[in-house]
mmJSON file of the N, C-alpha and C atoms, coordinates in Angstrom:
{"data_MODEL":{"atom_site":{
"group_PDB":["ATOM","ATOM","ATOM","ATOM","ATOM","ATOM","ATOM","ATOM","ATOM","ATOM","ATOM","ATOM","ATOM","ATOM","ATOM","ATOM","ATOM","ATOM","ATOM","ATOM","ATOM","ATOM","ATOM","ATOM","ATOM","ATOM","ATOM","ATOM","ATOM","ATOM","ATOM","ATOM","ATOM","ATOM","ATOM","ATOM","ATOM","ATOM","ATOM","ATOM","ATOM","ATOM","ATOM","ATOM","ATOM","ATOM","ATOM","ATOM","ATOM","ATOM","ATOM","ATOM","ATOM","ATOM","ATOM","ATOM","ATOM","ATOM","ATOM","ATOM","ATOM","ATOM","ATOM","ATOM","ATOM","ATOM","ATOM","ATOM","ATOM","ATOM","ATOM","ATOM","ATOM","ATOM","ATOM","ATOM","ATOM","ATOM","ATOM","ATOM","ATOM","ATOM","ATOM","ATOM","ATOM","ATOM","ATOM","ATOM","ATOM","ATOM","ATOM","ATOM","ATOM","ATOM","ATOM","ATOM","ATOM","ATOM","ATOM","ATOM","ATOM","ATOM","ATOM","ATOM","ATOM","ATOM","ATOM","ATOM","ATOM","ATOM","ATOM","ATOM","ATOM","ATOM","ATOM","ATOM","ATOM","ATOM","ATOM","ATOM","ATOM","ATOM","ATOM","ATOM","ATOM","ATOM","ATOM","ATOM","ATOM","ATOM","ATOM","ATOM","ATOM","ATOM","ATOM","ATOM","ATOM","ATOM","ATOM","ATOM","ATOM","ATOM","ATOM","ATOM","ATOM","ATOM","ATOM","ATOM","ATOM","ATOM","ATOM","ATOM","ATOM","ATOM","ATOM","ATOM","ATOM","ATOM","ATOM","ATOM","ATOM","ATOM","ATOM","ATOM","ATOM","ATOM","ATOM","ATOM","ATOM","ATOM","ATOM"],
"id":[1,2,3,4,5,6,7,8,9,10,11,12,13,14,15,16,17,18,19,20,21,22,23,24,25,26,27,28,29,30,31,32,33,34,35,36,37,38,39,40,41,42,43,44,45,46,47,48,49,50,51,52,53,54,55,56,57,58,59,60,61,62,63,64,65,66,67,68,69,70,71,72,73,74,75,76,77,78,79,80,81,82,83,84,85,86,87,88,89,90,91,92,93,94,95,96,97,98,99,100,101,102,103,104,105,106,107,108,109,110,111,112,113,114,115,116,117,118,119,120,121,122,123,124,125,126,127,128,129,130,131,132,133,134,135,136,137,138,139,140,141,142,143,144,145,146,147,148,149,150,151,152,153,154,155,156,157,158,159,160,161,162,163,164,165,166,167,168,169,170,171],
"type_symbol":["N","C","C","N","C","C","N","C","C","N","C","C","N","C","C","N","C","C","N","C","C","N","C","C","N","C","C","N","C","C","N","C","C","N","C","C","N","C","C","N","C","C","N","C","C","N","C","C","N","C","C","N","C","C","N","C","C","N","C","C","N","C","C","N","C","C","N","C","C","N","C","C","N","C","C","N","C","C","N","C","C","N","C","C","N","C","C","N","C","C","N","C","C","N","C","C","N","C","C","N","C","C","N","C","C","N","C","C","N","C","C","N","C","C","N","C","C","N","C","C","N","C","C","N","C","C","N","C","C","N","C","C","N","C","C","N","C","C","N","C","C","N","C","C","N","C","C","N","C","C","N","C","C","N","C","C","N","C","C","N","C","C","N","C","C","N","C","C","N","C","C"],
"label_atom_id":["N","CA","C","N","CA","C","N","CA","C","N","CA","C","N","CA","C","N","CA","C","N","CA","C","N","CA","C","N","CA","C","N","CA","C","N","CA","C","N","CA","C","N","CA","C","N","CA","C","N","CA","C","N","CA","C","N","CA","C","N","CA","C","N","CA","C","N","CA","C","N","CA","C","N","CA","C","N","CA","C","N","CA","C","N","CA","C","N","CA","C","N","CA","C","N","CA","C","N","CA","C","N","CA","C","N","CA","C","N","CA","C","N","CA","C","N","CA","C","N","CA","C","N","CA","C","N","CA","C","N","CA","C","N","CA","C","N","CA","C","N","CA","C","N","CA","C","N","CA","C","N","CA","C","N","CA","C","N","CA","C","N","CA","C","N","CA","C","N","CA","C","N","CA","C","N","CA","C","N","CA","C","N","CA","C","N","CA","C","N","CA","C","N","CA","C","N","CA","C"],
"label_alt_id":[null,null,null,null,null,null,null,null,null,null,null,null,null,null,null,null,null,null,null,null,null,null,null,null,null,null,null,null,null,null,null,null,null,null,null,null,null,null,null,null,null,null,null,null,null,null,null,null,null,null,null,null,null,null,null,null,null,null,null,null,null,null,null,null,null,null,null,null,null,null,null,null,null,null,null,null,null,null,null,null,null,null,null,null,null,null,null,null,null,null,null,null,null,null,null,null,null,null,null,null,null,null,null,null,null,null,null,null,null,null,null,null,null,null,null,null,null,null,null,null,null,null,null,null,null,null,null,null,null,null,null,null,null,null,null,null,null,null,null,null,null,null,null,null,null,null,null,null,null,null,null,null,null,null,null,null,null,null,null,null,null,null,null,null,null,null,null,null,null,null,null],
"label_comp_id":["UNK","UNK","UNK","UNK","UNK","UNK","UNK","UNK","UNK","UNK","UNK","UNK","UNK","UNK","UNK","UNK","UNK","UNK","UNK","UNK","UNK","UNK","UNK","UNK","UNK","UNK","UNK","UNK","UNK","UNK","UNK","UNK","UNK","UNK","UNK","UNK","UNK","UNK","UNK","UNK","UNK","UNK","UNK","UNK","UNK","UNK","UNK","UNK","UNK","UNK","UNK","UNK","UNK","UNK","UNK","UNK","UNK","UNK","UNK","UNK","UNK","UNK","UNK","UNK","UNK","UNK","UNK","UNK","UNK","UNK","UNK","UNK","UNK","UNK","UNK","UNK","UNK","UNK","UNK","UNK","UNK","UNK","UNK","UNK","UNK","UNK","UNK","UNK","UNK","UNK","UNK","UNK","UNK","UNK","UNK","UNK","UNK","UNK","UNK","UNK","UNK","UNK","UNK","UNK","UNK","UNK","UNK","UNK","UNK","UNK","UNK","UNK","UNK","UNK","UNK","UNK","UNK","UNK","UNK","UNK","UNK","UNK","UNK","UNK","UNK","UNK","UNK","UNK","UNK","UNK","UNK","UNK","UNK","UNK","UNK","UNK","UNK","UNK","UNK","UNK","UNK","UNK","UNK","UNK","UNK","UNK","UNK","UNK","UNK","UNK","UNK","UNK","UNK","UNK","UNK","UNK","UNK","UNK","UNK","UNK","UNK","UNK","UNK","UNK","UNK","UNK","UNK","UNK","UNK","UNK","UNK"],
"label_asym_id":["A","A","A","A","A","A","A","A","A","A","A","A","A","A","A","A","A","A","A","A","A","A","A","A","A","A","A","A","A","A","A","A","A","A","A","A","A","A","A","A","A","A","A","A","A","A","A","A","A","A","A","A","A","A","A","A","A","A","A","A","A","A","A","A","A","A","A","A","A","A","A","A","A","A","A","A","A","A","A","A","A","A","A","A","A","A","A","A","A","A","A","A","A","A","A","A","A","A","A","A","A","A","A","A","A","A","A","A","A","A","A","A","A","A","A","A","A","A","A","A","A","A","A","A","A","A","A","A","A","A","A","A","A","A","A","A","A","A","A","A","A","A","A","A","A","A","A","A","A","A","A","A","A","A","A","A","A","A","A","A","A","A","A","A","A","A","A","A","A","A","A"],
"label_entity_id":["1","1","1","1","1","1","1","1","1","1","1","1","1","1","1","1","1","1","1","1","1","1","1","1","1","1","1","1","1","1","1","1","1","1","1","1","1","1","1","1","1","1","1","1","1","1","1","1","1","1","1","1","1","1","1","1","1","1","1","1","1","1","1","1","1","1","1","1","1","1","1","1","1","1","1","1","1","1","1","1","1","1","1","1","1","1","1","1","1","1","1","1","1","1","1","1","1","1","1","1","1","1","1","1","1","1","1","1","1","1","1","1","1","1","1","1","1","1","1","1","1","1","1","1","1","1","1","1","1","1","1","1","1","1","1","1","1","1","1","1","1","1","1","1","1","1","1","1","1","1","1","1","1","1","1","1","1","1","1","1","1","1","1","1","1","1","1","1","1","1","1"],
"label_seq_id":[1,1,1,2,2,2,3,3,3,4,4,4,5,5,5,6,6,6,7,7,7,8,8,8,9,9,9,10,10,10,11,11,11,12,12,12,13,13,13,14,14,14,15,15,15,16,16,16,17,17,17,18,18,18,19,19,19,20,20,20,21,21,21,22,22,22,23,23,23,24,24,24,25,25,25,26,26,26,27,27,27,28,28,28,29,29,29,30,30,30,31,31,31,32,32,32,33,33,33,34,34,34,35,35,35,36,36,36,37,37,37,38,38,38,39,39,39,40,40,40,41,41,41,42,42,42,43,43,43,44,44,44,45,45,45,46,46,46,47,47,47,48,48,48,49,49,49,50,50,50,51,51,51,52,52,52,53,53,53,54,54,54,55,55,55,56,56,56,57,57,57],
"pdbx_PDB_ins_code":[null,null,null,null,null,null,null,null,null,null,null,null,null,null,null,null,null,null,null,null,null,null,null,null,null,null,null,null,null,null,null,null,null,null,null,null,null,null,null,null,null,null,null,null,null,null,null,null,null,null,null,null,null,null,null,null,null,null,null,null,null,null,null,null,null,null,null,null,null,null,null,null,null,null,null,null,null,null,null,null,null,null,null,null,null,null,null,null,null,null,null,null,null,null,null,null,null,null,null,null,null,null,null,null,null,null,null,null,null,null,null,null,null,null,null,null,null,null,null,null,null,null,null,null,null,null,null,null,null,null,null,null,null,null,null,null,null,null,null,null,null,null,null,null,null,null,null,null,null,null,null,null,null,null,null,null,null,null,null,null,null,null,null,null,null,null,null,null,null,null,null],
"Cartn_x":[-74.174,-73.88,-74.693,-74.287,-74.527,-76.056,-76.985,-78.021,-78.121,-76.61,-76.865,-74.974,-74.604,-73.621,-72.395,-73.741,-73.523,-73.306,-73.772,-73.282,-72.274,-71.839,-70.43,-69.284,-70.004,-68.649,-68.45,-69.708,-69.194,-68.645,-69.076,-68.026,-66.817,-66.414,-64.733,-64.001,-65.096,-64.264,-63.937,-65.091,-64.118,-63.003,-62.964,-61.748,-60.833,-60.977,-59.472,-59.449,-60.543,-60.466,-59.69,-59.609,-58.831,-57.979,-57.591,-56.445,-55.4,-56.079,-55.243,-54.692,-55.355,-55.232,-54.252,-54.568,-53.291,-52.084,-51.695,-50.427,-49.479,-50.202,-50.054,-49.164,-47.979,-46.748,-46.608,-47.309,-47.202,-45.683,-45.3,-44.202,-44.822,-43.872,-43.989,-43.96,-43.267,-42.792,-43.762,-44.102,-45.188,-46.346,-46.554,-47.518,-48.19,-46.976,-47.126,-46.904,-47.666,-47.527,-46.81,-45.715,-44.571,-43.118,-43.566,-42.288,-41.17,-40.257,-39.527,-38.658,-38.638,-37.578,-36.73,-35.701,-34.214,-33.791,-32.004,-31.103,-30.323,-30.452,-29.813,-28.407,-27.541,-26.067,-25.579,-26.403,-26.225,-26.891,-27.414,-27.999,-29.527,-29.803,-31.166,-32.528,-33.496,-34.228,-34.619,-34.827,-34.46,-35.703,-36.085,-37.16,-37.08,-37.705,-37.034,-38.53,-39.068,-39.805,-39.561,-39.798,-39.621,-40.29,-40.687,-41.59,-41.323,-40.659,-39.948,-38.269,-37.867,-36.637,-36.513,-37.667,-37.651,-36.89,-35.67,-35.866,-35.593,-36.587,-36.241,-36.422,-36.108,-35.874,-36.815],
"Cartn_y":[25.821,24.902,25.332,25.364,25.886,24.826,25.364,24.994,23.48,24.148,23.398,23.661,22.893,22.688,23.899,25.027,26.034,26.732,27.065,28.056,27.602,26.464,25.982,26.134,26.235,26.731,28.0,28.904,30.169,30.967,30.385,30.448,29.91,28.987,28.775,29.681,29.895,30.825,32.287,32.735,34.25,34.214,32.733,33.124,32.536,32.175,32.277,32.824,33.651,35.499,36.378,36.207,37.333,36.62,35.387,35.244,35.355,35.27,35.685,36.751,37.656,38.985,39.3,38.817,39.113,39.108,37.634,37.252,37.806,38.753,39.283,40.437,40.659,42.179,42.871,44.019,44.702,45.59,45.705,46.698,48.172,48.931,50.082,51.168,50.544,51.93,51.844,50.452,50.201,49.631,48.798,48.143,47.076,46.529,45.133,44.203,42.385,42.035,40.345,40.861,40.295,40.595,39.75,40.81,39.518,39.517,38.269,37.938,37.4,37.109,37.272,37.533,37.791,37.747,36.971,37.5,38.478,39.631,40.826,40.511,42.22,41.802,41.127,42.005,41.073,40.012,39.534,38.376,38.488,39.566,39.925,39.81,39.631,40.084,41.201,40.979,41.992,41.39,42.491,42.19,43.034,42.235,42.883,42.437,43.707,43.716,43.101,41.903,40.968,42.302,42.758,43.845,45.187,45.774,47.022,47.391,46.17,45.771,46.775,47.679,48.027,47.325,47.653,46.315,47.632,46.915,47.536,46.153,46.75,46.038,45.872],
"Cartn_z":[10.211,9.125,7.899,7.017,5.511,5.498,4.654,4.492,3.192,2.553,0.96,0.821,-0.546,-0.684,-1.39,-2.131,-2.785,-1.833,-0.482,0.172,0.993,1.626,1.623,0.535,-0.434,-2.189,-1.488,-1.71,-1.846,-0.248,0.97,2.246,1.599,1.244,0.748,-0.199,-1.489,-2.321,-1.403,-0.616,-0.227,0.522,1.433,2.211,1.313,-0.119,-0.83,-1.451,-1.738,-2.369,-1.335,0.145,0.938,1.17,1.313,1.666,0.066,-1.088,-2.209,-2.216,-1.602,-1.716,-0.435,0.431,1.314,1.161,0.046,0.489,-0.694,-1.488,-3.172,-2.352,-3.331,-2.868,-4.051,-4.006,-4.71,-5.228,-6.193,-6.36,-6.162,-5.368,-5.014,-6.05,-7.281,-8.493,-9.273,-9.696,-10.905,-10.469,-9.363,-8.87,-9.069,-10.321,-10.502,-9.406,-9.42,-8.755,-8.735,-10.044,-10.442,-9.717,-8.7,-7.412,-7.177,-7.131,-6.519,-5.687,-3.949,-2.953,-3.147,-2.852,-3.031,-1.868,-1.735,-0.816,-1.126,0.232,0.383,-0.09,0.09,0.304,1.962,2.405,4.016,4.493,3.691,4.082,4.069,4.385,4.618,3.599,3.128,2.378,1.501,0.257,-0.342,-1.945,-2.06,-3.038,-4.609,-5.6,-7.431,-7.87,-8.561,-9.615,-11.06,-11.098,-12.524,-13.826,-13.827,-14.698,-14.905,-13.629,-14.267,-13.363,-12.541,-12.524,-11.326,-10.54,-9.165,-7.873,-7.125,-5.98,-4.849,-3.842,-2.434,-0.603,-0.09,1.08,2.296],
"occupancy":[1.0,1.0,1.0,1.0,1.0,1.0,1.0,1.0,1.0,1.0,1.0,1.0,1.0,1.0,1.0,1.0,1.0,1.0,1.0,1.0,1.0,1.0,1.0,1.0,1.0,1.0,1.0,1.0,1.0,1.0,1.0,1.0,1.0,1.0,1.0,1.0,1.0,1.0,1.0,1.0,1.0,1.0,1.0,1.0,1.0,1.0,1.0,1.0,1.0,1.0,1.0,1.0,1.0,1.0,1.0,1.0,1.0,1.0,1.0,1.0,1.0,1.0,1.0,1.0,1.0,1.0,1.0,1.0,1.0,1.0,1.0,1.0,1.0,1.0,1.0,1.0,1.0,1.0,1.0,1.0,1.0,1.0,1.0,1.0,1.0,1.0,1.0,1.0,1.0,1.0,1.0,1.0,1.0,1.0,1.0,1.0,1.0,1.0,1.0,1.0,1.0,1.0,1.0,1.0,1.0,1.0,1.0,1.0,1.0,1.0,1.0,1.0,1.0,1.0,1.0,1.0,1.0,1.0,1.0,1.0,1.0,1.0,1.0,1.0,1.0,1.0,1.0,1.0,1.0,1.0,1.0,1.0,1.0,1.0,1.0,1.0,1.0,1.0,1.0,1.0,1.0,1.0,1.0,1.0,1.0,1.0,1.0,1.0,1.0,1.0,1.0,1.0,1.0,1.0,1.0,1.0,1.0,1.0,1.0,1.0,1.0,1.0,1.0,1.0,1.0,1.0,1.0,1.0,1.0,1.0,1.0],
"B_iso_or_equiv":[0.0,0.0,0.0,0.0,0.0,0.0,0.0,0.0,0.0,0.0,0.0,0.0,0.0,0.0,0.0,0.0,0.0,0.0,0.0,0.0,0.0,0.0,0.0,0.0,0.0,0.0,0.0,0.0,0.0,0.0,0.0,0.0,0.0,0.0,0.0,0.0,0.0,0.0,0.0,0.0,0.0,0.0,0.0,0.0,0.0,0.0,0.0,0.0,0.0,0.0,0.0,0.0,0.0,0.0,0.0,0.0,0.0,0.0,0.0,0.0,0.0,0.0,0.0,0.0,0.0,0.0,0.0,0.0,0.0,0.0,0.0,0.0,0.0,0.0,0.0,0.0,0.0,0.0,0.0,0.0,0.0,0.0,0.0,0.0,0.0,0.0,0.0,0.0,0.0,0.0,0.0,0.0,0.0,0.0,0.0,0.0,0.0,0.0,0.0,0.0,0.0,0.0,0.0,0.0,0.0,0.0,0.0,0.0,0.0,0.0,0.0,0.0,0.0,0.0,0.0,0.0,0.0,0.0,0.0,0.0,0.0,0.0,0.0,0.0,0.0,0.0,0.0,0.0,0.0,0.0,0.0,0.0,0.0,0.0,0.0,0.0,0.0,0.0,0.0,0.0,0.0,0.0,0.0,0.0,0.0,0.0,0.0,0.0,0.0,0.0,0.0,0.0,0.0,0.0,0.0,0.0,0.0,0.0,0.0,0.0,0.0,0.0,0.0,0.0,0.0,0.0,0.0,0.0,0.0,0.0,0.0],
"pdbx_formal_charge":[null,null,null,null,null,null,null,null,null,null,null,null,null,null,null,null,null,null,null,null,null,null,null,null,null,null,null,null,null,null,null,null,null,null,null,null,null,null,null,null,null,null,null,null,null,null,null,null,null,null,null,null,null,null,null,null,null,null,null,null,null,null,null,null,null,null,null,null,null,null,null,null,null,null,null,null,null,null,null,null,null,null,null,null,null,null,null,null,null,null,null,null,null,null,null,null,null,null,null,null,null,null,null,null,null,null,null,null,null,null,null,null,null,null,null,null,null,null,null,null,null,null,null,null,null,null,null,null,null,null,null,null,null,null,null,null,null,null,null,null,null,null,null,null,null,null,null,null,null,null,null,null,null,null,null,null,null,null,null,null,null,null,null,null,null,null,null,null,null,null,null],
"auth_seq_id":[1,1,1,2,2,2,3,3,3,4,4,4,5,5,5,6,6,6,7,7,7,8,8,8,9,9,9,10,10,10,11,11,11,12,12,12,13,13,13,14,14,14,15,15,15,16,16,16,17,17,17,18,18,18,19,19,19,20,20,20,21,21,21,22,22,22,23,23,23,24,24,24,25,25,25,26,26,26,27,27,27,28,28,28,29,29,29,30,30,30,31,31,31,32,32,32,33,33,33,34,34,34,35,35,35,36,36,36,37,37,37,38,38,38,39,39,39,40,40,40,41,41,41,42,42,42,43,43,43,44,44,44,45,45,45,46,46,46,47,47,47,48,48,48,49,49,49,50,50,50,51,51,51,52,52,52,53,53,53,54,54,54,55,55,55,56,56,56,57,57,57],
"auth_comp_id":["UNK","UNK","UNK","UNK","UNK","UNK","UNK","UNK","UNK","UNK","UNK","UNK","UNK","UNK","UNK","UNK","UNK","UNK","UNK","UNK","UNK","UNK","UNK","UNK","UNK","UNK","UNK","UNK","UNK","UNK","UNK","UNK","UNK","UNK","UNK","UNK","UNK","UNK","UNK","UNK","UNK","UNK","UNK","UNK","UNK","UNK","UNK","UNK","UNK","UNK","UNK","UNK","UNK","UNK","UNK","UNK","UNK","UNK","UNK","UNK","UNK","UNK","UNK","UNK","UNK","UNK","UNK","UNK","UNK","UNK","UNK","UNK","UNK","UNK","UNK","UNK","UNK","UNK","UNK","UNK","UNK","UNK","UNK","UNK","UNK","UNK","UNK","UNK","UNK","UNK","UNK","UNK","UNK","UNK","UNK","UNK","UNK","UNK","UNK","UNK","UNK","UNK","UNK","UNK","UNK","UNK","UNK","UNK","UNK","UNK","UNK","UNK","UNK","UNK","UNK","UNK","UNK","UNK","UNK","UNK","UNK","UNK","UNK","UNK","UNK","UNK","UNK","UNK","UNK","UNK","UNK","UNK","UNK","UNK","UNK","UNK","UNK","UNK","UNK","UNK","UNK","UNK","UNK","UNK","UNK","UNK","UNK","UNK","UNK","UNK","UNK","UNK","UNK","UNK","UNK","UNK","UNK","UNK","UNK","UNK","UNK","UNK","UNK","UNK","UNK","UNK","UNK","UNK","UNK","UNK","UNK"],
"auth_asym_id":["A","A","A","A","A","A","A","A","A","A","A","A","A","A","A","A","A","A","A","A","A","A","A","A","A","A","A","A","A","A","A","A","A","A","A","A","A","A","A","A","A","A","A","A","A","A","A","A","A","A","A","A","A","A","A","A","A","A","A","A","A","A","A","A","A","A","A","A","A","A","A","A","A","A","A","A","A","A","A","A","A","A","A","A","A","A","A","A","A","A","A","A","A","A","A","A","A","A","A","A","A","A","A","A","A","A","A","A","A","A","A","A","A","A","A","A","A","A","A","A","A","A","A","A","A","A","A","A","A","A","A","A","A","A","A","A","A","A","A","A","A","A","A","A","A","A","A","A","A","A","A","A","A","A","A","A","A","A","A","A","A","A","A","A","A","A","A","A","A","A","A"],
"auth_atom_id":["N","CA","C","N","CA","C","N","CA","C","N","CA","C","N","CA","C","N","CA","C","N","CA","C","N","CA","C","N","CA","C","N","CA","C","N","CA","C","N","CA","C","N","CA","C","N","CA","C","N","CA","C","N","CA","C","N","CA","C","N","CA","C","N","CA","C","N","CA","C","N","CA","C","N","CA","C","N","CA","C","N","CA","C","N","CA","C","N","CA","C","N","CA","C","N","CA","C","N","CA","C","N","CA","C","N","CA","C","N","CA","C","N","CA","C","N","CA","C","N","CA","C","N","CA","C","N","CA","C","N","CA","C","N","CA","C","N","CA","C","N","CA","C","N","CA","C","N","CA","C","N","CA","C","N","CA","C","N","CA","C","N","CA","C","N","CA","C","N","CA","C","N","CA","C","N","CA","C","N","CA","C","N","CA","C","N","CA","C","N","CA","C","N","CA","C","N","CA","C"],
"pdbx_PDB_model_num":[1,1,1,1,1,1,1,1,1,1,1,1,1,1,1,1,1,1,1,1,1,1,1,1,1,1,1,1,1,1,1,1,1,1,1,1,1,1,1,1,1,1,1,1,1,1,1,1,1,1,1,1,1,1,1,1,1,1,1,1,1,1,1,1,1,1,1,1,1,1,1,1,1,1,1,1,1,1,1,1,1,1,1,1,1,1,1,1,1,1,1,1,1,1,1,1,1,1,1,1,1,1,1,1,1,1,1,1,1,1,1,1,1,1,1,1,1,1,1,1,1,1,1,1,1,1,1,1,1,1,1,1,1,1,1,1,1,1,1,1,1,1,1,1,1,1,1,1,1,1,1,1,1,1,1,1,1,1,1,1,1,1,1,1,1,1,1,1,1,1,1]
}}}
């Protein structure tokens, strides 16, 4: 158990420093991380770079 209230802050901020970082999708062409869900033509998933108009699957 955390000694004080500051080191309970800063145990919380890293695990929503890695879990930010986890759940972030990078585009593959530019590496922006302006990416957006899409439905496939088959139904499937299918992903578009809002930023340089990249999409892959």
């Amino acid at each position: 158990m955390p000694a004080s209230i500051l080191e309970e802050v800063d145990d919380l901020l890293d695990v929503a420093q890695t879990r930010g970082r986890a759940t972030l999708l990078d585009c593959p062409s530019c590496g922006s991380v302006h990416v957006a869900q899409v439905l496939g033509d088959n139904g499937g998933i299918s992903y578009v770079c809002t930023a340089c108009g990249h999409s892959w699957s």
